[in-house]
Steps between C-alpha positions, in 0.01 A plus 500: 500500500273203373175444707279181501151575589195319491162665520126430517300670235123640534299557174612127289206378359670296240799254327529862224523737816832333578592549168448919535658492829845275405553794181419790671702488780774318273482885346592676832864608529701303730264189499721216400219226458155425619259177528145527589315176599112556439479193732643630791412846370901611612754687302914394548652827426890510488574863453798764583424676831666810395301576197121392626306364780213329588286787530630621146398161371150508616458835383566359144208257488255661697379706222407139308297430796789292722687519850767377650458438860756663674557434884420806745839719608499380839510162371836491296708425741331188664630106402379313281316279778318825656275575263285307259620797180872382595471157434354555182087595545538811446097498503341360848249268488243743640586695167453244264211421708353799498543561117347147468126573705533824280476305207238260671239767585551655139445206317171416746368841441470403150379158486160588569503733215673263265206211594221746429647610146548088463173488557375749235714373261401116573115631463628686129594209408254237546215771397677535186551115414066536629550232803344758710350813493700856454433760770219703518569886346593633844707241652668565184543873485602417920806293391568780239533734772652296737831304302643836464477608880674169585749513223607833624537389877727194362684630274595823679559310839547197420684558197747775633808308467401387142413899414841592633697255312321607168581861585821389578534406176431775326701695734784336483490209235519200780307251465363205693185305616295791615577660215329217275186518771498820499492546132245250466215579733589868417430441156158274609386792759565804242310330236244379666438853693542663148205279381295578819545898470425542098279214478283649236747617266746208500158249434558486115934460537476258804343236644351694802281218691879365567789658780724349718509617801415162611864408376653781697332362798538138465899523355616722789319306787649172354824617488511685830391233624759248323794771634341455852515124483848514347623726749377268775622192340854663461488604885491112566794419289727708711352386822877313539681872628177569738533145644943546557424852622253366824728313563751745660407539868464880596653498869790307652554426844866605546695476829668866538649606872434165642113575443289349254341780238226496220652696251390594094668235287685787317676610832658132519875502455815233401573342876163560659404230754118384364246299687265297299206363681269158421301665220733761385633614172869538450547836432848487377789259388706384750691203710331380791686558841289367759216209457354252242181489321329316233452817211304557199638597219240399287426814269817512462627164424191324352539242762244410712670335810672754766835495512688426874761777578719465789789752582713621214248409255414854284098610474330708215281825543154328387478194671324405773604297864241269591586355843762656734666856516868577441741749440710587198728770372438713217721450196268660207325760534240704275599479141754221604261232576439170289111646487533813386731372212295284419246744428667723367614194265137426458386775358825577305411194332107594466558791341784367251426413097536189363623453166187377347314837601733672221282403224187568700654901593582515160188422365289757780712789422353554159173303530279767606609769257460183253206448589335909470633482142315158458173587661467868305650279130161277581256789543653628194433148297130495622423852419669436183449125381232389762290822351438354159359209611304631781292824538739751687309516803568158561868498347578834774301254784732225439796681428493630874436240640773289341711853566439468908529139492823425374618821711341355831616113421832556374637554848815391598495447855452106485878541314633705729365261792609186343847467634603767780150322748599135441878601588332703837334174577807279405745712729278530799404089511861415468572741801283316655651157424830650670602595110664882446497571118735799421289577195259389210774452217620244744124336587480501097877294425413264800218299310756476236796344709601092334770448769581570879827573621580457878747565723573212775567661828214693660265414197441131455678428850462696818820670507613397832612198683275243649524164683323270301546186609612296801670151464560343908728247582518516918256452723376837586181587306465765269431798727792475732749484178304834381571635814865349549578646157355856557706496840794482347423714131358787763817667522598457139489763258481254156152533303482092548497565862209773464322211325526276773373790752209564263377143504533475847337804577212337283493207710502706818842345635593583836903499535744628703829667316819274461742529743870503364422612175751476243485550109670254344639731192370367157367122671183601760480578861520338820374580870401322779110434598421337830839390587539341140729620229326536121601543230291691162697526164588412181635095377850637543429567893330125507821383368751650708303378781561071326170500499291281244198597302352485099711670342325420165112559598652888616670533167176419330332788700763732431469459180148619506646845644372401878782568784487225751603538906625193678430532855731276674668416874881373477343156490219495225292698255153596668366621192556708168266747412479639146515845405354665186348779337203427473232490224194734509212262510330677299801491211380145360178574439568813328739338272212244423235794432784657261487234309150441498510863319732338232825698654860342520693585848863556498696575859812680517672502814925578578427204755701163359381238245410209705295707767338689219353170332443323773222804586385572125401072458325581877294779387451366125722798330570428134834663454806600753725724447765498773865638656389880324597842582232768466588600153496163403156502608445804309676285182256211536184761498677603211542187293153392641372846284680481223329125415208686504340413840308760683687457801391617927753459769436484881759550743568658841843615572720803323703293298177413302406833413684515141339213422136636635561804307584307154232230514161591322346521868695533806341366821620538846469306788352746780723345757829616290674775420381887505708488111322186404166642576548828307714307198192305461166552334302255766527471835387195706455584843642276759668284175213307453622291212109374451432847416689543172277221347215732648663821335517302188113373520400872554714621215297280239148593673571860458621471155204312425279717635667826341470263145139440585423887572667606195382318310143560585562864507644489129225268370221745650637801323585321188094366521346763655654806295354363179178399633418871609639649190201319307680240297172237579246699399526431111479127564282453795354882590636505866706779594630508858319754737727754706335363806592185457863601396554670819388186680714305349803756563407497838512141521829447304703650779331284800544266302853499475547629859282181630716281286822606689347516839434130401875398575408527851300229567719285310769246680831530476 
């Protein structure tokens, strides 16, 4: 039996430690495949429940210095709403805190030490270019004494995790970040202490004036430092999950034996009567019962205005009432609600590749054993080549420090970063905006998409009948004809006549129910209001009654897929009223932005020709394509493909899920079906159409930022890796200092992290 996990993983320090995770457990019997985010620092295990298990799997790695994260016992059998580790953080944020302030005092116990040896080595430096004056003998033989004591403390403390992945390395042949470090300031410490404890006799091999503990000190601090400032900078970009899960109230007022209770949110059940206060959070989905209220649903929706819900009007777990209490029925609980899927969806998505991060994985899974072959092939070439030029003393000196410097600068964490924390940022901000991304591969085609395919009904029009206009002929005014006509459509069951009841309701109508009520099969109704006999229906029902009206001006309308009423007495039309599914007013200017972006529209509907371009010329639509069953929807996507067009469809309802599923991105209006929503890769809450031209605007920022970080992070490597190796010093004598190597690795990954964090501030 398969098993989908995802788990957080303690000990990733870098893009290669992903690498060493993905094959190793890719080794373990019964483990089917794995993906490890260094972003989101998660694995996605699928594996066979009958041959291993989590615990097994975390027993693999944790020799190589990793471990999963496994929820306590007691915990398993909670929902996915219950817990923060079942809905995907499988480390709280006091953890990662924790670990973080860990990192923070480490890297502060070190700066001091890491400005004094700055400080020495500044004062070296100027004395021996004679700007000023070289310590006295003692202050001299002090700092002798001293760089070693400090050296020890950061290296040893400091430096743990970069000694363990070096002896990891040897241990087991894995290889990653630490190990370069480690390696490195190893090499710098050893040498220099060497130096220190056989002085006299190494004075005629070696240059003894010259160690480097300074470099063990400075390289370590700057780079525990840089991780500390990374890992800080990567808390923000998932601050999107935190956000979604304060959201979720943790008590509900719930009406149980007549008597109101405060109960745990996880002790809420389907059918439970809730109470929600002026001020209170929804705790669960449901339908109101009881009251209205003005709520909002903001952090969910993007929108900032609150919403007015009156009875029979559903609520989300999230939002917030702002003015007067009422009483709804739970319909979703736990797991079921639209919040906790969309967290779950969330961070799904956050923790998902996209397809440009193959070259990048590629390219960290044999960098760092690259790069020890590299660094020990350039020792090699100064002790052999450098050494007949130079006196060896000074061929050894530069050798090492060309050896630690390409070891400490070649890291590949600013890869690893590049793509997984712009995609974090990407996924949360459109959650924000009201946009669910199933995953990254779908983020990544999005930017790509040349043409939008909509459906009609429920995505560029409302998906339900309104009264849109009202033409009057008598001499009542406007209001008694609303209420007249709701009168009579009151006790009809036809969706025209709900539209009528809806506007009046909007108008706040007061009416009294027809008396006499008849339906009038296929032509209207008719009842009688006041002592006076209406009639509501169709032209047919005008005609059998001989009475006269426009016939033309009503065909024109009809036409234009509106529905109109003609409210009548047996002596004259009163009034017609027009009938229509309405546009979203938000659908024009969404097909203007679209083409702003330089992408054609095309709407496919099963509704009839003439209604069908009589709304696409209304909202500015390019092409129509109408009449169509859903697999010639599917067809059209199809042909659309095969021209070559990178093609997204949004729909709402179940016969456009083939079609979702074989357009280049599927998006969903949130308002439509539960098959829609999971055919499609995007989901716009509350069908938003505005929103898809926001997906599409946050598609290209991300891909330009993951470009930008890329591309930085391959140009610093590809700059930086030469540098320290020492190919400038036969032209212009400079050869790149380990100190300033680890600063410069250090900053590489903020770098790329600050880039990403970037696409926040930015408008959609």
């Amino acid at each position: 039996m398969n098993n989908t996990q995802t788990y957080k993983i303690k000990g990733m320090h870098c893009a290669s430690c992903s690498a060493i995770i993905e094959k190793t457990l890719k080794k373990t019997e019964g483990v089917h495949s794995v993906e490890v985010n260094y972003g989101t620092e998660t694995a996605k295990i699928v594996y066979d429940a009958t041959k291993t298990d989590s615990h097994k799997l975390s027993a693999t790695i944790e020799p190589l210095g990793y471990f999963l994260v496994l929820p306590a016992a007691e915990e398993m059998g909670m929902r996915a709403d219950e817990h923060a580790t079942h809905l995907g953080l499988n480390q709280t944020k006091k953890e990662k805190l924790a670990e973080i302030a860990d990192m923070k005092t480490k890297a502060m116990s070190a700066i001091p030490l890491a400005a004094f040896s700055i400080f020495v080595m500044g004062w070296e430096i100027l004395a021996q270019l004679q700007l000023i004056g070289a310590p006295s003998a003692t202050l001299s033989e002090f700092f002798h004494h001293l760089l070693p004591l400090m050296a020890t403390h950061v290296l040893f403390i400091v430096g743990k995790p970069y000694l363990l992945g070096m002896y990891r390395f040897f241990r087991y042949g894995k290889a990653n970040m630490d190990t370069l470090i480690g390696i490195g300031t190893s090499v710098a410490f050893v040498y220099s202490f060497i130096i220190t404890a056989f002085e006299e006799p190494l004075r005629q091999l070696v240059n003894v004036d010259h160690t480097y503990y300074d470099v063990t000190i400075v390289v370590i601090t700057f780079i525990a430092l840089g991780k500390y400032l990374e890992a800080r900078s990567k808390e923000k970009t998932g601050d999107a999950i935190e956000k979604l899960l304060n959201l979720q109230a943790k008590t509900a007022l719930v009406i149980r034996h007549g008597k109101e209770q405060e109960l745990p949110v996880d002790r809420v059940v389907h059918g439970d009567l809730i109470v929600v206060k002026p001020g209170g959070r929804i705790p669960v989905d449901g339908t109101i019962t009881d009251g209205a209220s003005f709520i909002d649903e903001s952090m969910i929706t993007g929108e900032p205005m609150p919403v007015k819900k009156t009875v029979g009007d559903s609520v989300v777990a999230g939002t917030i009432n702002t003015n007067s209490a009422f009483t709804f029925k739970a319909t979703k609980v736990g797991s079921e609600t639209l919040l906790a899927h969309i967290i779950k969806m969330v961070e799904d998505a956050q923790g998902s590749r996209a397809p440009i991060q193959a070259l990048a994985d590629k390219i960290s899974s044999v960098f760092v054993p690259a790069v020890l072959v590299l660094s020990i092939i350039t020792l090699g070439m100064w002790l052999v080549i450098g050494a007949e030029y130079l006196p060896f003393s000074q061929a050894l000196s530069y050798g090492l420090t060309a050896f630690v410097g390409i070891l400490v600068i070649a890291c590949p964490c600013a890869l690893g970063l590049a793509t997984p924390t712009a995609i974090i940022v990407g996924v949360g901000k459109g959650a924000k905006e009201g946009i669910l991304i199933k995953d990254a591969a779908t983020l990544e085609k999005l930017h790509k998409v040349d043409t939008v395919v909509v459906d009609k009904t429920g995505t560029i029009t409302k998906g339900k009948p309104e009264l849109v206009s009202i033409t009057n002929y008598s001499k009542l005014d406007d209001a008694t004809i609303i209420s007249v006509l709701a009168a009579l459509e009151s006790k009809s069951e036809h969706p025209i006549a709900h539209a009528a009841l809806a506007y009046a309701r909007t108008k706040n109508s007061v009416f009294d129910p027809a008396q006499d009520f008849e339906n009038i099969k296929g032509k209207g109704v008719k009842g009688v209001i006041k002592g006076i006999e209406y009639f509501a229906g169709n032209a047919k029902l005008a005609s059998d009654l001989h009475l006269r009206f426009d016939t033309k001006s009503i065909e024109v309308e009809t036409a234009k897929g509106k529905t109109p009423i003609l409210l009548a007495t047996k002596d004259e039309i009163l009034a017609v009223v027009l009938v229509a599914d309405a546009i979203k007013r938000e659908a024009v200017e969404a097909v203007r932005n679209l083409h702003r972006l330089g992408i054609k529209t095309v709407m496919l509907t099963g509704d009839d020709t003439n209604t069908a371009n009589a709304i696409a010329h209304e909202v500015g639509i390019d092409d129509v394509v109408a009449e169509v069953l859903p697999e010639d929807k599917l067809n059209k996507i199809q042909e659309l493909q095969k021209q070559g067009r990178i093609v997204a469809m949004a729909g709402d309802g179940v016969n456009d899920a083939p079609a979702l599923a074989q357009a280049d991105v599927g998006i969903a209006m949130g308002t439509g079906t539960d098959v829609a929503i999971e055919t499609a890769g995007i989901t716009l809450l509350h069908g938003d159409i505005s929103k898809l031209v926001k997906a599409i605007k946050l598609s290209k920022m991300t891909m330009r930022g993951i470009k930008q970080n890329l591309f930085w992070a391959f140009i610093y490597n590809l700059v930086g890796i030469p540098i320290a190796a020492g190919v400038l010093y036969p032209v212009f004598g400079l050869l790149l200092s380990p100190v300033f190597a680890g600063l410069a690795m250090a900053f590489s990954s903020v770098s790329v992290v600050g880039n990403s964090l970037r696409l926040k501030a930015k408008q959609l």
